[in-house]
N, C-alpha and C positions, 0 to 999 in steps of 0.2 A: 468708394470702395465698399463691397456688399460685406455685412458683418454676419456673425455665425454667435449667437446666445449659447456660452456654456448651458445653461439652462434649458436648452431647445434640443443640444445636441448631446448633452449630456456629458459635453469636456470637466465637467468637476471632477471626474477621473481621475484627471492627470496628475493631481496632485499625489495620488499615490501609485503610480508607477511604475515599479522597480527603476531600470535602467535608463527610463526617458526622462529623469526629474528633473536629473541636472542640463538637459536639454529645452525643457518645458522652462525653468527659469529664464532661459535667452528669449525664450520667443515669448514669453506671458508677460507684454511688459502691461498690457490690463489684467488686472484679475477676473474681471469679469466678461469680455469680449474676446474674440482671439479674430485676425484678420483670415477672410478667404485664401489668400498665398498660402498661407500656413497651415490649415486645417487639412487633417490626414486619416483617415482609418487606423494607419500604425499606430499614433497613438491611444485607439482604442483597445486595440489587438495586445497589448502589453498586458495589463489588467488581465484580462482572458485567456490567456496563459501562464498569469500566477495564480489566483486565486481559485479554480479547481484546486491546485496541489499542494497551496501552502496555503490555509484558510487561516482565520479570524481567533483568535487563541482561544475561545470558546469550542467551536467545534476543533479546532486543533486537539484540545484536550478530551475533551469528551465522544468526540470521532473517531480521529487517526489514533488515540493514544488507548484511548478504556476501551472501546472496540477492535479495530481493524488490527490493531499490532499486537492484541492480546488473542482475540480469533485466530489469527496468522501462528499464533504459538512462538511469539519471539520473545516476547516482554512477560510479565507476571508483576501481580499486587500481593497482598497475603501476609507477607512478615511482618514481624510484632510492631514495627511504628508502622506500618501503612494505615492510610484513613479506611480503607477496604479490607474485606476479606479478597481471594483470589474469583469469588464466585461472580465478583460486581460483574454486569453486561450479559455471563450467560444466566443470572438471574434479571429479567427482562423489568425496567424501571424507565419509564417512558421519558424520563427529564434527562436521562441520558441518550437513550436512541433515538429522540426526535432531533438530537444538533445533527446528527449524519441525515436525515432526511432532509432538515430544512437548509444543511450545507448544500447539499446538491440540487436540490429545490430552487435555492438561492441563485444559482447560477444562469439559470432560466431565460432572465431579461436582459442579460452581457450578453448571450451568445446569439439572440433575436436580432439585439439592434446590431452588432458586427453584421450578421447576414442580410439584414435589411440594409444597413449601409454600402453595405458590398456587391449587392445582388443586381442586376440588370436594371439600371432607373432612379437607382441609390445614389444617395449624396455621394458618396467615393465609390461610383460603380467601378471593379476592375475587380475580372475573370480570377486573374492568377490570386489575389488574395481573400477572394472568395471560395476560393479552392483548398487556400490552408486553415479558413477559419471550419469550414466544411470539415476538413481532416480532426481538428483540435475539438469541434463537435462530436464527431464520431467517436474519439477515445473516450470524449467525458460519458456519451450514452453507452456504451463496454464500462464503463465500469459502474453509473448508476447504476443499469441491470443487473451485472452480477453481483451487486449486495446485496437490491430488496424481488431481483425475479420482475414479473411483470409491473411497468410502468407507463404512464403517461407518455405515447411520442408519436403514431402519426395525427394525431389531433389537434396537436399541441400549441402550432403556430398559427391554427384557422384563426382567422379572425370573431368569425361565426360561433365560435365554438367555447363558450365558458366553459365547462364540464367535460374534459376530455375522456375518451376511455381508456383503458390501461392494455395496451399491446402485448403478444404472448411474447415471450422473449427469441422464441424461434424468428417473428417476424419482425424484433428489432433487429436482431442481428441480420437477418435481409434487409432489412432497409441500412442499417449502417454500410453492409457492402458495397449497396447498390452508390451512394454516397462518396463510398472509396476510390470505387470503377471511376465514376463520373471526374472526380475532384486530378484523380492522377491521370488521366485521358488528358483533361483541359492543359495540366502543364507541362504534358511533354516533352517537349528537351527544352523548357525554359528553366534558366536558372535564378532570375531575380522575378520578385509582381515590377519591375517598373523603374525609371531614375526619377532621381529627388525625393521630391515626397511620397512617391508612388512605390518607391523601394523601401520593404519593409525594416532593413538596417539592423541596427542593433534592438531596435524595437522588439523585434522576436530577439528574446532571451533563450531562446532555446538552441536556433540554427542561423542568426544573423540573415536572415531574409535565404538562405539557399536551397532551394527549390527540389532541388533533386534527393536535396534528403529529406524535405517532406516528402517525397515523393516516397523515396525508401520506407520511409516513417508509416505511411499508408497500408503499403503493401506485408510490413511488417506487423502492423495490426490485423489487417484484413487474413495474414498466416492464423492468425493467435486463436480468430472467432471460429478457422475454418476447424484447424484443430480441436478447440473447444466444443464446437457442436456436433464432434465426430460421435456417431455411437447414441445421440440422443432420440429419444422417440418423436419418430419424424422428420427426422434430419434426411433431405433428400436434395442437398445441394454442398454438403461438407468437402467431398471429395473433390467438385470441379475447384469447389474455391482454392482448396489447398497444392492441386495443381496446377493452377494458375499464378498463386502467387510464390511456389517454386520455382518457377519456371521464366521467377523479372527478378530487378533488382532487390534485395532485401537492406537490411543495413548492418554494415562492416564496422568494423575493429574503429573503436575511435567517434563512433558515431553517434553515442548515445543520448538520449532526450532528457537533456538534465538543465534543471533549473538552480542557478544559485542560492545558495542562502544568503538572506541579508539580515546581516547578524548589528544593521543598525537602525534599521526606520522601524518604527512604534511595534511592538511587540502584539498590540492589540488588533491591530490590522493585518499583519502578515506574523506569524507565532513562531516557534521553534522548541525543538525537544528541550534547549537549553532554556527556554523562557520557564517550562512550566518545572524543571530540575530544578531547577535556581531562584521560583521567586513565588513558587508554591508552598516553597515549605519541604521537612521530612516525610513528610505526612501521604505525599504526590509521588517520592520517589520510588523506581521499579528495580526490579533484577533482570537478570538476561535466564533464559526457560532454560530446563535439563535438555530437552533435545538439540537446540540450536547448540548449548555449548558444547553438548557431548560428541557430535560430529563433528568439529570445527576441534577438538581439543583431542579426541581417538584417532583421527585422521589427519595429524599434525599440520591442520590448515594454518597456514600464515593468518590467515583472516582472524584469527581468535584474537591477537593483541590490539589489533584493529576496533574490533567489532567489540572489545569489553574491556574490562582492569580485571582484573583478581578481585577475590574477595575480600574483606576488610579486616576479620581476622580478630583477632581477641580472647578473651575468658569470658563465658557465657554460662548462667546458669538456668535451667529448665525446672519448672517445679512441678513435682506432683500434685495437683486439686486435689484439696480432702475428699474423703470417699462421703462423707455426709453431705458437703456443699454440692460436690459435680459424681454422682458415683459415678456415669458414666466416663468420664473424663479422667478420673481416678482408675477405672477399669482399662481403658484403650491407652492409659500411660505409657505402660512396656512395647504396646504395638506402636504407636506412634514416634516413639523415641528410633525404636529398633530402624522403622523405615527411615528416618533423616538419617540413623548410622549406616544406613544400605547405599543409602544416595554419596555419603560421605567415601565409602568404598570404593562405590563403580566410579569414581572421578580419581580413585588412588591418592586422597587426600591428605595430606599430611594435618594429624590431630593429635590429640588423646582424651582420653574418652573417661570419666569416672561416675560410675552408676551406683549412687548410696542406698538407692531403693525409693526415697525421697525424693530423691532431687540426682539427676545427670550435670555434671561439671564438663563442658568442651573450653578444650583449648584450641586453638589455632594462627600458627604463624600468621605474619600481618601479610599483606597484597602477595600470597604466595600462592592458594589454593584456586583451579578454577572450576568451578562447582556452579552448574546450571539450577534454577529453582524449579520443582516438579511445576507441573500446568494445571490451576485448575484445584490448587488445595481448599479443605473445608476450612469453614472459621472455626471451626474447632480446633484447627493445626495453629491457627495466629500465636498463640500468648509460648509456641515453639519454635516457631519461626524468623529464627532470628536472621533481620537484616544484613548482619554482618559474615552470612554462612556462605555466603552467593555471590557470585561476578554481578557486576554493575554495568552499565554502558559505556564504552570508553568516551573520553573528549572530544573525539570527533563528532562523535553522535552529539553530544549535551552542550557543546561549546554556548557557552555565553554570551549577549548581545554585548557592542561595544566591550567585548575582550579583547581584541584582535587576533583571536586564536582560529586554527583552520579549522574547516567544517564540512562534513557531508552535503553534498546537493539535493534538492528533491529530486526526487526518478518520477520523471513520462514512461519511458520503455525505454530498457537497456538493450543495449547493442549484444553483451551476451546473450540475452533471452532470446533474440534472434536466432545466433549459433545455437544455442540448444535448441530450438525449437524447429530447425534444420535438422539438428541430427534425429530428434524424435520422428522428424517426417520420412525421413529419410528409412529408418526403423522398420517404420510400418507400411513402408512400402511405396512411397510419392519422391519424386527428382530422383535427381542423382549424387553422387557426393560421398564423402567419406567420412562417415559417422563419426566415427572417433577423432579424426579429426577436426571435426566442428565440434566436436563436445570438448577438447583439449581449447581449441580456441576461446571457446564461449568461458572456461572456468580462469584461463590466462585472462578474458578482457572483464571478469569482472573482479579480481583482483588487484588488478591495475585501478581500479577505477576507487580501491582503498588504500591505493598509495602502497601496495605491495613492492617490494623488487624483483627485478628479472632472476635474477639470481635463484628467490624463496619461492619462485615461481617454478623454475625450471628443476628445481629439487623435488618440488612436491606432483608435478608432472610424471618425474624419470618411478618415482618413490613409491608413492600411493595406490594403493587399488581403489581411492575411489576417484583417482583418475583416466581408469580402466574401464572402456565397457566391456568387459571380458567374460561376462554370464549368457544366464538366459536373455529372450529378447524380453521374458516383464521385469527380470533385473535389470537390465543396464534401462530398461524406460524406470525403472525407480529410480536407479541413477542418476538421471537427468533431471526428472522431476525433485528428489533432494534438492541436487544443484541451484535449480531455478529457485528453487524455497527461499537456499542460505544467500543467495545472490539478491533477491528483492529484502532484505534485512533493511528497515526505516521502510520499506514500500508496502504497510499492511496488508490493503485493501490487495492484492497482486498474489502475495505471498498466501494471503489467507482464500484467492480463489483457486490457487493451484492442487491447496490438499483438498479442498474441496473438488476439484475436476478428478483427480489423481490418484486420490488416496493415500499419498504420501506427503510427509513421512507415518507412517501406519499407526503410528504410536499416538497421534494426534487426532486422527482420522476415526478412532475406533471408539473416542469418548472416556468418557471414565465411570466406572461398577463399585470402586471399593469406598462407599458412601462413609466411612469410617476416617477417611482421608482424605478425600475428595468431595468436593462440591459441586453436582449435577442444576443448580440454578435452577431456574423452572421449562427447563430442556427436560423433556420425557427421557427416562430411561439415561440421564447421564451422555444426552448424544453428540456428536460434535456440531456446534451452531453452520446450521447451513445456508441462514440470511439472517439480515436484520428484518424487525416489523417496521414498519407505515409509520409514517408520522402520526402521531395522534391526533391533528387534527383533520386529517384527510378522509376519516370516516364520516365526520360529522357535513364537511366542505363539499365532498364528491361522493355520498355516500352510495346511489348505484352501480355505479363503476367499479366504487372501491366491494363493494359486494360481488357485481362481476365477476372480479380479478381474482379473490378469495375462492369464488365458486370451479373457478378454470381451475385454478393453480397449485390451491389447496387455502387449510385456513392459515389466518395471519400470525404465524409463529417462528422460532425460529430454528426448528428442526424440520419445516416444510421444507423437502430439497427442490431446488431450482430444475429446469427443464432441463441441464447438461451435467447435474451434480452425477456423481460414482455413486 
């Protein structure tokens, strides 16, 4: 029997996972050898579709959580126990923005060897699952690009080629197309890669081996890039794509690309919002932003008890700094107080309020208020910022490992963003279809997908104007754009390219001026971050290229806007 060296092929993988473990125990009765019958690509392909989206608690934290979900304007640092001020990340600090570089960096040599395993000549040569790792490639390069702009990619797998160059992102996103075209041609009307081994099974955690919704999955990305590149300088192919992929299957109600959470194998290898809530400390814990909650709590979204708890509530006292120790601080006392009692208002809070001149007294009921935290406060607001003024993330989001309690999935791409992303097309002029009701659809399936009921569904449908596109046509595309926002909530990196494409919601988009209050980071002018920078060590590694790419693109900061940003 010809034998196959984890070591050669790289099956030490398998020990971590997800859904193939309990399967890999049957067949691993060597640890170290695995028999030719048995050996599969699927279980390579598992791995490569968790780890882009549930990474390593290191960049979990310092990635998805101090970047991309603070960028996105969902989450906030800043109140009085946080180890931060709200500034961390848009004040640029390389020990934190190198984990999102070297996460997606990291990903690099999973996605090679699947392709080279899979590719014509490959150990597991077979078309059809060459075709989804092809797909599961493509989203990860959509989203590298849209954090850091130009990047490393037709170079990338020359053999030839140490030093690759960095491609404009107009011509990632053609080469991703191109990618998309190819990969959903080869499969279609097949619904599995294969039997036995050759069928990727439950292996894909995503779609159970089913073909035709990678297929949808494609075409629904390939919508996302054409939209996105609409309007940008240079764009001279947005339009076929977007009527192209109007014009095939996209993906439906139910459909969505979600990865479980597994709230029990090592925290350190695969992380969770509850890992770093719970075992970080107070210090790590965040609030839920003013804008997410204030639309989600003015627009009597269901989604609000979902997506957060109330705030904690208590007797809290504020002091005035002596005017000798902090005059400034002393001076901006009354302004500063005044704003938290503004924020306390527009939320209809229940408080009361006692201003001695010295020192303001608040009170407030316990888990009753829901009060979003501004985005983006100065550390000057800290030692007023009390933690307990603000909604929190609910349980679904922080659930606990080994709690048993339910949890959020990561998001690939939802099934709504599809619907909305239909009715935006639709909008502006591509297919056919009836806008509002895809937009109705698209806010029903992402609803659902937080355990909403039909019921709080169908009330806030009949109810709501913002389930109404009933304006102009750049209202109801704010509309939708909102939508999309509060829908990818735990989906940063998603959530924070859309205000960036969009401009919405405006409030986030437009930065922040009132330095009194606000903390501008070492973003010019207070602006809203429109990429992360470079790894740092990639100027020193690749340093022509990475000058290139600077010189194309602009310099390496993070108010350079991306080729498609508004």
């Amino acid at each position: 029997m010809k034998i196959f060296h984890k070591t050669i092929l790289g099956l030490s993988t398998l020990a971590v996972l997800g859904s193939c473990t309990g399967d890999f125990e049957e067949i691993n009765t060597n640890p170290n050898l695995i028999g030719e019958e048995d050996a599969s690509a699927k279980y390579f392909l598992t791995q490569m579709m968790i780890s882009p989206y549930i990474p390593a608690r290191y960049a979990y934290w310092r990635a998805n959580i101090i970047h991309a979900d603070r960028y996105a304007g969902h989450i906030t640092f800043g109140h009085n126990v946080s180890w931060w001020s709200d500034d961390l990340s848009y004040k640029y600090d390389a020990a934190y923005t190198d984990a999102t570089w070297d996460h997606y960096n990291g990903q690099l040599s999973t996605i090679k060897q699947l392709l080279d395993f899979t590719q014509p000549g490959g150990a597991f040569e077979n078309e059809l699952t060459y075709s989804v790792v092809q797909i599961i490639k493509s989203h990860y390069y959509q989203l590298f690009t849209d954090t850091f702009g130009m990047i490393p990619y037709s170079d990338l797998y020359k053999e030839d080629i140490n030093l690759p160059k960095f491609d404009t992102q107009k011509e990632i996103y053609q080469g991703i197309i191109a990618d998309l075209d190819a990969a959903m041609a080869t499969i279609g009307d097949n619904t599995s890669t294969g039997d036995a081994l050759e069928d990727l099974g439950d292996n894909d955690v995503i779609y159970g081996g089913d073909l035709q919704k990678w297929k949808r999955f494609a075409n629904t990305l390939k919508l996302k890039i054409g939209l996105r590149a609409q309007g940008a300088e240079g764009d001279d192919f947005s339009q076929q794509v977007i009527n192209e992929a109007m014009a095939a299957p996209l993906l439906a109600e139910g459909e969505s690309a979600l990865i479980p959470k597994d709230l029990e194998i090592n925290q350190w290898d695969y992380s969770t919002y509850g890992d770093v809530w719970y075992n970080f400390g107070g210090g790590s814990d965040w609030t839920v932003s003013r804008e997410l909650v204030n639309y989600l709590r003015d627009n009597n979204d269901p989604r609000l008890e979902k997506y957060t708890k109330p705030s904690q509530g208590g007797t809290f006292t504020l002091f005035r700094p002596a005017q000798a120790e902090d005059p400034e601080g002393y001076q901006l006392f009354p302004k500063r107080t005044a704003f938290l009692k503004s924020i306390f208002d527009e939320a209809g809070a229940e408080y009361t309020w006692l201003d001695n001149g010295s020192e303001v007294i608040v009170t407030m009921p316990e888990e009753t208020n829901n009060i979003g935290q501004p985005v983006r406060l100065s550390s000057e607001m800290k030692p007023l910022v009390q933690f307990g003024f603000f909604s929190r993330p609910s349980e679904l989001v922080i659930a606990q490992k080994n709690s048993g309690d339910a949890a959020t999935p990561e998001t690939v791409i939802l099934s709504s963003e599809s619907l909305f992303m239909q009715a935006e097309a639709i909008l502006k002029g591509y297919g056919t279809g009836n806008a509002q009701a895809l937009y109705q659809a698209g806010i029903s399936e992402a609803m659902k997908l937080w355990g909403v009921d039909d019921a709080s569904i169908s009330t806030y449908l009949s109810s709501e104007d913002m389930a109404l596109l009933n304006g102009t046509s750049e209202e109801n595309l704010e509309k939708i754009a909102i939508q999309r926002w509060i829908a990818h909530y735990t989906d940063g990196y998603e959530a924070w390219s859309i205000v960036r494409d969009t401009g919405y919601p405006a409030s986030l988009a437009a930065g922040v001026t009132d330095y009194d209050l606000y903390g501008p980071g070492t973003i010019a002018a207070g602006a809203y971050p429109q990429r992360m920078r470079y790894g740092s060590g990639v100027q020193t590694s690749n340093p022509d290229n990475y000058n290139q790419a600077t010189s194309t693109q602009g310099a390496d900061l993070q108010e350079t806007k991306l080729w498609w940003s508004k």
